[in-house]
C-alpha positions as CSV (number, residue, x, y, z in Angstrom):
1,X,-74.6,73.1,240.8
2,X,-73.0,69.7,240.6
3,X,-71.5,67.4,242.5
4,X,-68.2,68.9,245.0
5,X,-66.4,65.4,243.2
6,X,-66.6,66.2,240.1
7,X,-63.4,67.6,238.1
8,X,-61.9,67.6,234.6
9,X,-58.4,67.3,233.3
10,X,-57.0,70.6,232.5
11,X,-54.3,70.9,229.7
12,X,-51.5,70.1,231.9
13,X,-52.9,66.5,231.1
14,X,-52.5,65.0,234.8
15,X,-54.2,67.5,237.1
16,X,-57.2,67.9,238.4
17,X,-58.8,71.3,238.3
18,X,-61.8,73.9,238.5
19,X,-63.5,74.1,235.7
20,X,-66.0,77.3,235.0
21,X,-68.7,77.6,232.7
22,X,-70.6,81.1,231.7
23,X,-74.3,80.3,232.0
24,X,-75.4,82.8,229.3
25,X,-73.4,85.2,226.8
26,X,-73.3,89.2,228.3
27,X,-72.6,92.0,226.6
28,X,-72.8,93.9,230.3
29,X,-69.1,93.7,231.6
30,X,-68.5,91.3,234.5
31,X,-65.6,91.8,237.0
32,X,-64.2,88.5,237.8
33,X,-61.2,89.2,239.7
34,X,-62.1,86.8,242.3
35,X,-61.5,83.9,239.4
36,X,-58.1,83.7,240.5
37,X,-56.1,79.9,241.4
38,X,-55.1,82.1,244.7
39,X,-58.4,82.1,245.4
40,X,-59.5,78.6,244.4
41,X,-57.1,76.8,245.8
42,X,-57.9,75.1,249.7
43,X,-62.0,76.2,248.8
44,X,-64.9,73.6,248.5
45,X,-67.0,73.8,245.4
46,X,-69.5,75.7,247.8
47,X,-67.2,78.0,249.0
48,X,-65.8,79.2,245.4
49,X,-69.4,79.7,244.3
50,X,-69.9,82.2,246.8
51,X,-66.9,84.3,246.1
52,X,-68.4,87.9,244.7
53,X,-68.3,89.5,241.5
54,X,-70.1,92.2,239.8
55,X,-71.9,92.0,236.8
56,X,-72.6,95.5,235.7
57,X,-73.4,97.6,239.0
58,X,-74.7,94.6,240.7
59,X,-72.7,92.6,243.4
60,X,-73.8,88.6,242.6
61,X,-71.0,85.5,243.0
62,X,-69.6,83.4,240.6
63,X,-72.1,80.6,241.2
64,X,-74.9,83.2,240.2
65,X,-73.2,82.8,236.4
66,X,-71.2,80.1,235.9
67,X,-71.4,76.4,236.4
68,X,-68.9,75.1,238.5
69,X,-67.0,71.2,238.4
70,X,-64.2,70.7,240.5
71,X,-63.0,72.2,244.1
72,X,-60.0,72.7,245.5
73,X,-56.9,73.2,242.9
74,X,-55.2,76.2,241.8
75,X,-55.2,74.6,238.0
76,X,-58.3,77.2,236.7
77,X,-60.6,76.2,233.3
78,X,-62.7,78.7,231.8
79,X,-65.2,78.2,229.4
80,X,-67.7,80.6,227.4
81,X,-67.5,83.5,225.9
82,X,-65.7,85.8,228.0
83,X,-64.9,88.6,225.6
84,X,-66.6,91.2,228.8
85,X,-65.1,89.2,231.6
86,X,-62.6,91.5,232.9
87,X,-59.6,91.1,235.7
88,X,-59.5,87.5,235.5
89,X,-56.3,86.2,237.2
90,X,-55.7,89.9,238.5
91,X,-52.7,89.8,241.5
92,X,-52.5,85.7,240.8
93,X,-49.3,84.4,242.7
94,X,-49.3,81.0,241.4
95,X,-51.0,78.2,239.3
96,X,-52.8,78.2,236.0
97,X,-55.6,79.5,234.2
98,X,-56.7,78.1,231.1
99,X,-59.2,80.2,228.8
100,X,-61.0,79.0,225.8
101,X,-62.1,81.9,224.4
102,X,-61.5,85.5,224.1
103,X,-60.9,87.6,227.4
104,X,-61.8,91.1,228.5
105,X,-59.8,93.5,229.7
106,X,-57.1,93.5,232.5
107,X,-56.1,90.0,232.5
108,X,-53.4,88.7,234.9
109,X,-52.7,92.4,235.8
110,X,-50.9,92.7,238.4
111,X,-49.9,88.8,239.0
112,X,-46.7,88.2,240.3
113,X,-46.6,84.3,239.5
114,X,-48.6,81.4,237.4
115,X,-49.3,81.6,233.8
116,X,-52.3,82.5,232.2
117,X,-53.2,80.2,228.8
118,X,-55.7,82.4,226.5
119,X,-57.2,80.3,223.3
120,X,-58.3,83.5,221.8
121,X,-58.2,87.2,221.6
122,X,-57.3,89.2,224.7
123,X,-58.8,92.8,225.3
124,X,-56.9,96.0,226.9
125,X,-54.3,96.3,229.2
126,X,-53.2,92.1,229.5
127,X,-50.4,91.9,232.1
128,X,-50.7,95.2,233.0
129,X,-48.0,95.9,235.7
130,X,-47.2,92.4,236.1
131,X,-44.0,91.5,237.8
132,X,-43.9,87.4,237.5
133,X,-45.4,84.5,235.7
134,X,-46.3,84.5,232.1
135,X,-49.3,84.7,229.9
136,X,-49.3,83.4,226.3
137,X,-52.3,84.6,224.2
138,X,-52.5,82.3,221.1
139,X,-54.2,85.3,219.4
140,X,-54.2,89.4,219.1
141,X,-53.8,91.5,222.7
142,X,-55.3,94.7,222.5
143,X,-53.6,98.2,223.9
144,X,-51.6,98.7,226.4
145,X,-50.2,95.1,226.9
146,X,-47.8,95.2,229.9
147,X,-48.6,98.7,230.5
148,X,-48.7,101.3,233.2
149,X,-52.1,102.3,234.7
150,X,-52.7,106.3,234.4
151,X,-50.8,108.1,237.0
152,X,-48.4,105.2,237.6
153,X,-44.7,105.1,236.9
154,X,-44.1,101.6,236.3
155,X,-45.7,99.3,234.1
156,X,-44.7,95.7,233.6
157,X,-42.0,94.7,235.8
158,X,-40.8,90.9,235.2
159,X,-42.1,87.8,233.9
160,X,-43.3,87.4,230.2
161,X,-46.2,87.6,227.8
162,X,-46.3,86.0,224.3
163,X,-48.3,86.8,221.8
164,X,-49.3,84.9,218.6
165,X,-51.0,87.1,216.4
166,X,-50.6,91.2,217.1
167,X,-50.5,93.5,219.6
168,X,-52.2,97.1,220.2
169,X,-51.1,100.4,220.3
170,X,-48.9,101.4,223.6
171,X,-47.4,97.8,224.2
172,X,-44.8,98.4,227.4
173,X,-45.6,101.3,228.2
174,X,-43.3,102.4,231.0
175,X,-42.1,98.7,231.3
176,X,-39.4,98.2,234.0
177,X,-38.4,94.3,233.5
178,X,-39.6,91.0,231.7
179,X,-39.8,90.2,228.0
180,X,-43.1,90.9,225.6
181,X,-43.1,89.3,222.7
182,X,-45.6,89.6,219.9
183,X,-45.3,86.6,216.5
184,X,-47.0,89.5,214.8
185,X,-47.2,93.3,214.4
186,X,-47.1,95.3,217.3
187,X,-49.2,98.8,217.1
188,X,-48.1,102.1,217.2
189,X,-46.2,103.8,220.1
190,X,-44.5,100.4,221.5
191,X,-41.9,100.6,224.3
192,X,-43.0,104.5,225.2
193,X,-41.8,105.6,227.8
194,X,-39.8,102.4,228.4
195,X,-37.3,102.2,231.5
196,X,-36.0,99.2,230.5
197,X,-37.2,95.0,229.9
198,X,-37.5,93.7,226.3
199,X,-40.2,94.2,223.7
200,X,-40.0,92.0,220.4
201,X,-41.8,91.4,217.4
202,X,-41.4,89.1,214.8
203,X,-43.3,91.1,212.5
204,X,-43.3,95.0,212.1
205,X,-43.0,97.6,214.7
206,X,-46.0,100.1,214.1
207,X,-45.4,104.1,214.1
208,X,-43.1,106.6,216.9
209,X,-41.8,103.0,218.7
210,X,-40.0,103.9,221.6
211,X,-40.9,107.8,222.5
212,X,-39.5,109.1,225.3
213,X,-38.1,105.8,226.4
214,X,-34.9,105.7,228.5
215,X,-33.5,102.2,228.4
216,X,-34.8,98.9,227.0
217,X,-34.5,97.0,224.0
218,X,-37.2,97.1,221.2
219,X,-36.6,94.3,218.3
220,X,-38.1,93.9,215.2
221,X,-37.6,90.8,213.1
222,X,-40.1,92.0,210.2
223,X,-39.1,96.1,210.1
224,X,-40.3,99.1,210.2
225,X,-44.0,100.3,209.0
226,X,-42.6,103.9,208.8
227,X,-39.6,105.7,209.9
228,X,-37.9,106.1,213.4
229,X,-39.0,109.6,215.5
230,X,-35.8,111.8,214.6
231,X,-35.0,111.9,218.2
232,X,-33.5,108.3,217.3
233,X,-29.7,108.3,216.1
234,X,-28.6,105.4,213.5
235,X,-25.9,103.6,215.0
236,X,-24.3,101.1,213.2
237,X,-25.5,97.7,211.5
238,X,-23.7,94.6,212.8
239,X,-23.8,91.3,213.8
240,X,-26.7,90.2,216.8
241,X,-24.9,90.9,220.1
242,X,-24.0,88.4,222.5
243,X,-27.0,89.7,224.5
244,X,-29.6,89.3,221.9
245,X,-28.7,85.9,220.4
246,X,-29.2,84.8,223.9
247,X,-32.9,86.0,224.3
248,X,-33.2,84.7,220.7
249,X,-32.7,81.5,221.8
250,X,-34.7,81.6,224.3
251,X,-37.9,82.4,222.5
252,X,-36.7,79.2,220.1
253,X,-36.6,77.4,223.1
254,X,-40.1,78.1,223.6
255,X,-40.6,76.7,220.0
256,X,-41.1,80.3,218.3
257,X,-40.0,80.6,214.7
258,X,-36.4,82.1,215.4
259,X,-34.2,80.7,212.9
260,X,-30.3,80.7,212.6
261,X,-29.9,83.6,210.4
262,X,-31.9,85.7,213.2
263,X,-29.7,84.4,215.8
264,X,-26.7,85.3,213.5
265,X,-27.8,88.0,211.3
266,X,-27.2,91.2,210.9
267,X,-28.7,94.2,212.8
268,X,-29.5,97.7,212.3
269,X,-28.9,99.6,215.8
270,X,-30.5,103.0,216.5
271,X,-30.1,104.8,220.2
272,X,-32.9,107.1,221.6
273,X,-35.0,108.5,222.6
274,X,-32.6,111.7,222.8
275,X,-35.4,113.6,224.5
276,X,-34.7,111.6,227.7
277,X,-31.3,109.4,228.1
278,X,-31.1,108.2,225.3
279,X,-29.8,104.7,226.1
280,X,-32.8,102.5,224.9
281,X,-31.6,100.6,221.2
282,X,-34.2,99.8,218.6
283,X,-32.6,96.5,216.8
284,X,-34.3,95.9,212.8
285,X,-33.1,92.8,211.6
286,X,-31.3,93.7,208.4
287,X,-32.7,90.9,205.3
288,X,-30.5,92.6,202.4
289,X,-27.0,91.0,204.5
């Protein structure tokens, strides 16, 4: 282990932070949800080592598998590959985690502040039930991205998750608030069971987007890759709403390709699901206009 002095910069350029290191590539899953800035932050070097994880079945600490610079901080590098490191940043409150690589399963589910920065794929279930901070994966997120857990009634309720390649099937499922949004395709079922919150792609919406959901907004800048469940009603096509021009700029604000003819193009609106209350709206951004 080295020195308790040493740190690195993180991305935010000026910080000091922790910086963690996987000793060896696993293929046997590791449960990390003690790697979290919550945890970090007011800890010596020494302490932060001995916080527990399991790898597998076994109950070792974080020192046991990853190298350690830095003490103290709630700014959070990890390093390796971490493609079966699961539940990293799970119930985070604040700060920022930086990962250079891939990422297992249930990332930043459950935080309620912080952003998580993901330099790679992300596995199943990313900001599941989350209810504040953000996450932006610059690459795919598998299923169930801002989902529900089985047996619960909400999933995602606030904060935001971008995406830079696609998502998987089951994106928001039973989402209550916040904003997903996904530069590529997002997989099949998206926004089921929706309550309401916002779920956007600038790509294609896969199959049966939106069953069963009873409020919320699904966008699709790139269309449809098959046709709407016939419990959704064609509404009209028409100009972007005041509402979604707004969140439109907002993802350009956040320098995602959202040009002017998005902002003011035109629309085709569909209401469903009819199965439940039928006030969630499906928006396809019309090209032909």
């Amino acid at each position: 282990m080295g020195s308790a002095s040493k740190t690195r910069l993180t991305d935010s350029g000026d910080r000091t932070g922790v910086t963690l290191s996987l000793k060896e590539s696993t293929t046997i899953p590791i449960e990390a949800d003690a790697i979290s800035p919550d945890k970090f932050l007011g800890r010596s070097q020494a302490e932060i080592a001995e916080l527990p994880l399991f790898y597998g079945r076994r109950r070792l600490t974080i020192g046991d598998l990853f190298a350690i610079e830095g003490e103290d901080s709630e700014d959070v590098v990890l390093e390796g590959d971490l493609s079966h490191v699961k539940r990293v940043g799970q119930a985070m409150s604040r700060g920022r985690i930086t990962i250079h690589s891939e990422a297992g399963m249930h990332l930043g589910a459950q935080m309620s502040g912080g952003e998580i920065v993901v330099h790679g794929d992300v596995g199943a279930w990313a900001g599941a039930q989350m209810s504040g901070g953000r996450i932006w994966i610059h690459g795919n997120a598998g299923p169930m991205l801002g989902a529900a857990y089985t047996g619960e009634k909400l999933g995602m309720r606030g904060g935001v998750i971008i995406v830079d390649g696609n998502a998987g099937p089951r994106a928001a499922e039973r989402m209550r608030r916040g904003i997903i949004v996904a530069q590529g395709d997002l997989g099949d079922f998206a926004g089921t069971r929706m309550i309401a919150g916002s779920l956007f792609t600038l790509g294609k919406l896969g199959a049966r987007p939106g069953a069963g959901m009873k409020r919320g907004t699904l966008l699709a800048l790139g269309g449809l890759s098959e046709g709407l469940l016939p419990t959704f009603r064609y509404s009209c096509t028409r100009e972007s709403p005041v509402f979604l021009r707004y969140y439109l700029g907002r993802l350009r604000a956040w320098n995602l390709p959202i040009t002017d003819e998005h902002l003011a193009g035109w629309y085709r609106r569909y209401t469903g699901d009819a199965t439940t209350m039928g006030k969630g709206e499906i928006f396809v951004y019309d090209q032909r206009q």
